[in-house]
N, C-alpha and C positions, 0 to 999 in steps of 0.2 A: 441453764444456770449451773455456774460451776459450786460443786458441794464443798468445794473441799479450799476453795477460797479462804482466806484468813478472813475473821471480821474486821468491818472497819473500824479503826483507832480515831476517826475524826469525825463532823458533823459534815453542814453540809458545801461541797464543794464550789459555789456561786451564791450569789445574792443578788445585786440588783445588775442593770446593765453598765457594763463598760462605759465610760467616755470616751469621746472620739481619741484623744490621745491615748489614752491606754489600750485600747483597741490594735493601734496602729504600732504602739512598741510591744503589743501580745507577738502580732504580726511582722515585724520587722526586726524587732532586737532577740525577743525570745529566741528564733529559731541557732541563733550564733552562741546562747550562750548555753544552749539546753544538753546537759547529758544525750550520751545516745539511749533512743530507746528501748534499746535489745541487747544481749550478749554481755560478756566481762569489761569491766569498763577499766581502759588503758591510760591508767594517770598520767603516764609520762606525752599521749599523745595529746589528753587533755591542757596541758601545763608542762612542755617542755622546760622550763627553768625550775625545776624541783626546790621546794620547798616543804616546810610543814603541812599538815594535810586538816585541815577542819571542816565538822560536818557539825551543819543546825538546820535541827528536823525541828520543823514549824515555825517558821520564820516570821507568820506573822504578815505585817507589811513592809517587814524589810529592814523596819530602824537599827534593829543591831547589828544583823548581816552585815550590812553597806559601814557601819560605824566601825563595826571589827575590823574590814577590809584594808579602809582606811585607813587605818593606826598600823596595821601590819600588812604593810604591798609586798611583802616576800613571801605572803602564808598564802596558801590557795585555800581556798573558800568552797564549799558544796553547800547550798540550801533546799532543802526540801520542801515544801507547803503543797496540799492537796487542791488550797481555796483558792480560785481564778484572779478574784480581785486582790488578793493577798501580792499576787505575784507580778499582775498588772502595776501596782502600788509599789513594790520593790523595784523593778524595773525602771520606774520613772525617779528611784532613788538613784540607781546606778546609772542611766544616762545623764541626771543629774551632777553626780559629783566624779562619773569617769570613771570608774571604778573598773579595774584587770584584770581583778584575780577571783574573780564571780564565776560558777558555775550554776546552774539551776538546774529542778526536776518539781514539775508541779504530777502532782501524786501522792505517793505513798511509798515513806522513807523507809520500807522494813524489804520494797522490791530494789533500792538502790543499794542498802548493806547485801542484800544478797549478793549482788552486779560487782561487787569490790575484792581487792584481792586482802590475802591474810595480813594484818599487823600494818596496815595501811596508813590507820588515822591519827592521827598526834591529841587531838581532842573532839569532844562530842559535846554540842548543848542540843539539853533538850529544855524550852524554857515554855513553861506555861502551856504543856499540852489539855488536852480536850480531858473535863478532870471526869466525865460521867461518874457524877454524884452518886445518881441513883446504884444500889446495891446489885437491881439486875443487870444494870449496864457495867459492871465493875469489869467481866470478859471482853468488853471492848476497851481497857485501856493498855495505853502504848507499852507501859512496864509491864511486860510479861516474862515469865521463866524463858519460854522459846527467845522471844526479843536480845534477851540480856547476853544468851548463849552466842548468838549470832555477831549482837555488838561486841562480846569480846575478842572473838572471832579476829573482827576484822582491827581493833584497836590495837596499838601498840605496847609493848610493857613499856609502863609508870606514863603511859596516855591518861588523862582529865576526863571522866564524866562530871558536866555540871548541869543538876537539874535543877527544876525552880519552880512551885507551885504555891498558890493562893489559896488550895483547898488541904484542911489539917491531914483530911483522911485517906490523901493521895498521898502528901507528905509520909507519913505512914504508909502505907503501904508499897512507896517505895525502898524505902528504911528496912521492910523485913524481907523485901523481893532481892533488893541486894547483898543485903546480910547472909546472906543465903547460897549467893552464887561468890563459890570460892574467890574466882580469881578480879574479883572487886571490893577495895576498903574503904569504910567511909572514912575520913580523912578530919573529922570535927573534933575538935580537944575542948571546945569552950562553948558557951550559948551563942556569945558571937558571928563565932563560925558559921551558923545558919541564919541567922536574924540577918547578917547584914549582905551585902551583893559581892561578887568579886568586882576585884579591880580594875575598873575601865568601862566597868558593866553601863549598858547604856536602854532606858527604860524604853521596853515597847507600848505598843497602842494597848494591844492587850493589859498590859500591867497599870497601867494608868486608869483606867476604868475600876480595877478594886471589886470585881464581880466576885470573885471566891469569899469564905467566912473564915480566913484569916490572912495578917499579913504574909508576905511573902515569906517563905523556907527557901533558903538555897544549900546546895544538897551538892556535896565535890565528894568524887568517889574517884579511886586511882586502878589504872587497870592493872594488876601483879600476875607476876608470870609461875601460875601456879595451872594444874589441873581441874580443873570442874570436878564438883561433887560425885561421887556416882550415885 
């Protein structure tokens, strides 16, 4: 067992079995649309016709990914999820409505920021991660000091962080994680600002459910091109 492994930021990665359809585009459409698994990953051979570059780490079952996609066929798309059926369920969004400019990586989104090159990404959602409540599980969530470093890394100046969670104390706790790391501003002037969704925003499976103990926070934070803390 490797020690020195990150923990993991998510629960757990299957649930029930596949259906024979989703089984069959794990098996047929995944392997066309999937990052590579190793080494620096090369945008331009991924998505020859350049465009913007978007990354949503935890997608979920797909409903916004494929929504986003869809509103903007000139932006290439990267989605992340760890969870099988998560990604099975996406899949059969995107052969469903055709969708182009879909890349995938079912995993864990902290080994594909690493894979990317500097100043890469135009925007980042992270929407409704895994909020581990409990106070001991707090070291396994995805907002970390290292995490943040890394995403600024690779985002662009005046590139979008938009997060969004349903638990107050993540909320928080992203609010002081980022406040923190110089070259991220939170971008809120009113209550509005976080009460309500951005524009276009399109509701996942997750968010429909209302499992957290408050409503939604939405959380836009800009990447500036400034130094990290020392």
């Amino acid at each position: 067992m490797d020690e020195h492994r990150p923990l993991r930021t998510y629960g757990r990665i299957k649930a029930r079995t596949l259906k024979p359809r989703q089984a069959g585009l794990v098996e047929s459409l995944l392997p066309h649309l999937a990052l590579p698994e190793e080494g620096p990953i090369d945008l331009v051979a991924l998505a020859p016709e350049a465009g913007p570059l978007v990354l949503e780490i935890g997608f979920g079952g797909g409903e916004h990914l494929v929504a986003q996609a869809l509103t903007h066929p000139e932006t290439r798309y990267i989605g992340v999820e760890p969870f099988l059926n998560g990604v099975a369920s996406c899949l059969r969004h995107i052969e469903e409505a055709n969708a182009q400019n879909i890349r995938l990586h079912q995993g864990d989104a902290r080994e594909v920021i690493a894979r990317l090159p500097d100043a890469s990404l135009d925007l980042v959602y992270v929407l409704f991660p895994d909020p581990w409540p409990k106070l001991r599980h707090h070291k396994r969530r995805l907002i970390q000091p290292e995490f943040l470093g890394e995403l600024a890394r690779v985002m662009k100046s005046s590139a979008e962080l938009r997060f969004a969670t349903d638990w107050a104390n993540y909320a928080a706790w992203t609010l002081e994680h980022l406040t923190r790391e110089a070259r991220f501003t939170w971008t809120a002037e009113r209550a509005e600002d976080w009460r309500n969704p951005w524009l276009g925003h399109v509701t996942t499976r997750y968010e429909a459910k209302k499992l957290g103990d408050c409503a939604p926070v939405w959380l836009t934070f800009v990447r500036e091109d400034r130094p990290p803390k020392s």
